[in-house]
C-alpha positions in Angstrom: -2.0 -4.7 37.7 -2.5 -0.8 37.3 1.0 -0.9 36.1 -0.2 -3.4 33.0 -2.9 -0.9 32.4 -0.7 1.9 32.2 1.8 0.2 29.9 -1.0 -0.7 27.5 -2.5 2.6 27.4 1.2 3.9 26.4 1.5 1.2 23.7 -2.0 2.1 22.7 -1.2 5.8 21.5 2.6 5.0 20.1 2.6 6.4 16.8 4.1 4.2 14.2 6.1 5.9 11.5 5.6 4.6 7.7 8.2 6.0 5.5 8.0 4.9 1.3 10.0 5.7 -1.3 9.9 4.5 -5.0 11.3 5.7 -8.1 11.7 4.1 -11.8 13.9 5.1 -14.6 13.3 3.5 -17.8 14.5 -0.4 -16.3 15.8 0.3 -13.0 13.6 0.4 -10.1 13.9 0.4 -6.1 11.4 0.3 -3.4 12.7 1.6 0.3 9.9 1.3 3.4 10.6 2.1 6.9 8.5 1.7 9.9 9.6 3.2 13.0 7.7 3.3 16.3 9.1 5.8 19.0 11.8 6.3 17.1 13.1 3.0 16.7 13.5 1.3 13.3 11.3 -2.0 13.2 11.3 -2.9 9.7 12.8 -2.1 6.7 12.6 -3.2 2.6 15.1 -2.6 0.4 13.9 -3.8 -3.4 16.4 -2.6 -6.0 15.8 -4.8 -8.3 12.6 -5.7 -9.9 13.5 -8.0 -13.2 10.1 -8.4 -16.0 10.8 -11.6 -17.8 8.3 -11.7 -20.4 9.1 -15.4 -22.0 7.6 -16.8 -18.6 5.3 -13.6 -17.8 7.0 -13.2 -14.6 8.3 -10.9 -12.1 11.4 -11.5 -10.2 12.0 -9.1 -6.7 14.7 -8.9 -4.8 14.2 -7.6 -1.1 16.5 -6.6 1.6 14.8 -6.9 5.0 15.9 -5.6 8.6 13.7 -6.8 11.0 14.7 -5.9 14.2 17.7 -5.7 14.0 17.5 -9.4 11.2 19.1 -8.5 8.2 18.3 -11.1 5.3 17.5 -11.6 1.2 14.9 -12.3 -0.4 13.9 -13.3 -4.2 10.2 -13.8 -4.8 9.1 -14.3 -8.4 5.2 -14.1 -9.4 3.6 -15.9 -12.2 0.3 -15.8 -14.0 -0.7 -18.4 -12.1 0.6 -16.7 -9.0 -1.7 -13.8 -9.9 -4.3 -16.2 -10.3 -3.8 -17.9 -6.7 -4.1 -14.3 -4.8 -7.3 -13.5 -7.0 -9.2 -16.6 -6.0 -7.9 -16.3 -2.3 -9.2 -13.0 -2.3 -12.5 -13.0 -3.5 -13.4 -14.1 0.2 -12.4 -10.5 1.2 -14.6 -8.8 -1.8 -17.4 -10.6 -0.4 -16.6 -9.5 2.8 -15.7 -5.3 1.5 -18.3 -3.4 2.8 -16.9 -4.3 6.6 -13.7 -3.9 5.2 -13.9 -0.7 3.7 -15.6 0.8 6.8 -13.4 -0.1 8.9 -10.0 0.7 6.4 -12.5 4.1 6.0 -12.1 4.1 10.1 -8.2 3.7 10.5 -7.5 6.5 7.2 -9.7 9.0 9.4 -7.0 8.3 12.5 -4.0 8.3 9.5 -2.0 11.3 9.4 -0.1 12.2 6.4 3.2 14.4 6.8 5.1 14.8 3.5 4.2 13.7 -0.2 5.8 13.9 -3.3 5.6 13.0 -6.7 7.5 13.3 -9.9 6.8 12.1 -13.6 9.2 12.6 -16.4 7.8 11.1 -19.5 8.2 11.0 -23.1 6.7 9.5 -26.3 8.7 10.7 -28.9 5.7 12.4 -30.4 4.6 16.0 -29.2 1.3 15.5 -29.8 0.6 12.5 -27.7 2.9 13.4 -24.5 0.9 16.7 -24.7 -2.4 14.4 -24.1 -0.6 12.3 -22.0 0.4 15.2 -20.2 -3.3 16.2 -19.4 -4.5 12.4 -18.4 -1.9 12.6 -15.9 -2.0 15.2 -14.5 -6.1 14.6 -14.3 -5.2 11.2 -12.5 -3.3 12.8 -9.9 -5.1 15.4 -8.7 -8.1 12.8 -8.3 -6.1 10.4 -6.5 -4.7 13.1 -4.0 -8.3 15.1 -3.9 -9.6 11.4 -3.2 -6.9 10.7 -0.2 -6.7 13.8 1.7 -10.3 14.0 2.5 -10.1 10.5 4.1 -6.8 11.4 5.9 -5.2 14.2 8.4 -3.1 15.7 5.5 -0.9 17.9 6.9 1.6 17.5 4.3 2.1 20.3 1.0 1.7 18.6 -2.0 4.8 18.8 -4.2 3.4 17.3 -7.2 5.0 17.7 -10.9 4.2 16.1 -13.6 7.1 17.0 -16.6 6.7 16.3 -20.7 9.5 16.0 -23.0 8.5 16.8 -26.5 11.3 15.8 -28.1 12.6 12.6 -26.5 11.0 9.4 -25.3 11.7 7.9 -21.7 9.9 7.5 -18.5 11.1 8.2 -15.3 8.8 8.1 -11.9 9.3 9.2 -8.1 7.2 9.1 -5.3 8.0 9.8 -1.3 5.8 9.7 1.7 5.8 9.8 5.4 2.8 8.8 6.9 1.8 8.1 10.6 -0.9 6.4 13.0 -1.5 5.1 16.5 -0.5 1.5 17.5 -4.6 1.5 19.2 -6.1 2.2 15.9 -4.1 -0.4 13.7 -5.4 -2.8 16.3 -8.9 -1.7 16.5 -9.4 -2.3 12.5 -7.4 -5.3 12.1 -10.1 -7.2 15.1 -13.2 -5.8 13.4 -12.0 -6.8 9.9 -11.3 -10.1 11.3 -14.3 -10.4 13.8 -16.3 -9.4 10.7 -14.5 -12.3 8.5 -15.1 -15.0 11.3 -18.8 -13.7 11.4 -19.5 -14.1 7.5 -17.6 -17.4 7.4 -19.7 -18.9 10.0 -22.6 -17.2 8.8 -22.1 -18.8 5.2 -20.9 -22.5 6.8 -24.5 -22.6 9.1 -26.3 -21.3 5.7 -24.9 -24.6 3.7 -25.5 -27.2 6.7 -29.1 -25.6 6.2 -29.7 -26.4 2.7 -28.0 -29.4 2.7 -30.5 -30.5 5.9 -32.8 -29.0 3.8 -32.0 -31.3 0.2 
């Protein structure tokens, strides 16, 4: 038995390793995550190819997994009525984001950040406008990252450039991160979102069977 406990505590402080990486150039796009615990690769997406079809307003993705060890492919496509779907499945969670944001508010706290970077080529083909572009990105940015690093452990520099071309027109987008957590905390906020989303569905379900005893 003290054995179990002691294994559990050890799983309990693991740190799990999230590693992103995106970049875009004008059409061509991939996605890479990795998520390592202890060392050892768990998962990892591969999406190098993300097709915009826009006689169907749809998105095509194509994902290479690994999961354990699994290799397999993927192709998911998302509508408008797709989009449509996740919105009214989600509205459930709205209703339910002030517990959610506390405890996602909770985890970030716990959330360590170790390298960032970001890159932004750009280009309009007027001077004028990629200058004001320019300054609403750059503005963007540096609210996002002010915004994130005082919710997180950011121990990470921030290698943040955002670059206009005056005299050409093209975009072209990177972003990397490394980011890290305990396996105890991930737990702790997934059972008090989910305790707190039992709670406020049985709370509504008693609340109906009221009024209809009441009508």
């Amino acid at each position: 038995m003290l054995a179990v406990v002691v294994l559990f505590i050890i799983v309990l402080n693991l740190r799990v390793r999230l590693s992103v990486f995106y970049t875009k150039h004008q059409k061509n796009d991939q996605l890479t995550l990795k998520i390592t615990i202890a060392g050892k690769k768990i998962y990892e997406l591969d999406a190098p190819l993300i097709d915009l079809d826009l006689k169907t307003t749809s998105v095509s993705v194509t994902e290479n997994q690994q999961n354990l060890g699994r290799k397999k492919t993927k192709k998911k496509r998302f509508t408008f009525n797709t989009v449509k779907k996740m919105i009214r499945e989600s509205r459930e969670w709205v209703r339910l984001f002030p517990a959610f944001k506390r405890g996602l508010y909770r985890f970030l706290k716990h959330a360590t950040i170790h390298t960032f970077s970001l890159k932004t080529e750009f280009g309009t083909g007027d001077a004028a406008l990629t200058a004001q572009m320019s300054g609403v990105i750059w503005g963007v940015v540096s609210y996002v990252i002010g915004w994130i690093s005082t919710k997180v452990q950011w121990k990470a520099q921030q290698e943040v450039l955002v670059i206009p071309h005056f005299q050409a027109a093209g975009f072209k987008f990177s972003f990397s991160c490394i980011a890290s957590f305990r396996v105890g905390h991930a737990m702790y906020t997934a059972l008090y979102v989910l305790v707190s989303y039992r709670g406020r569905k049985k709370a509504r379900k008693s609340n109906v069977s009221h009024a209809e005893a009441a009508g």
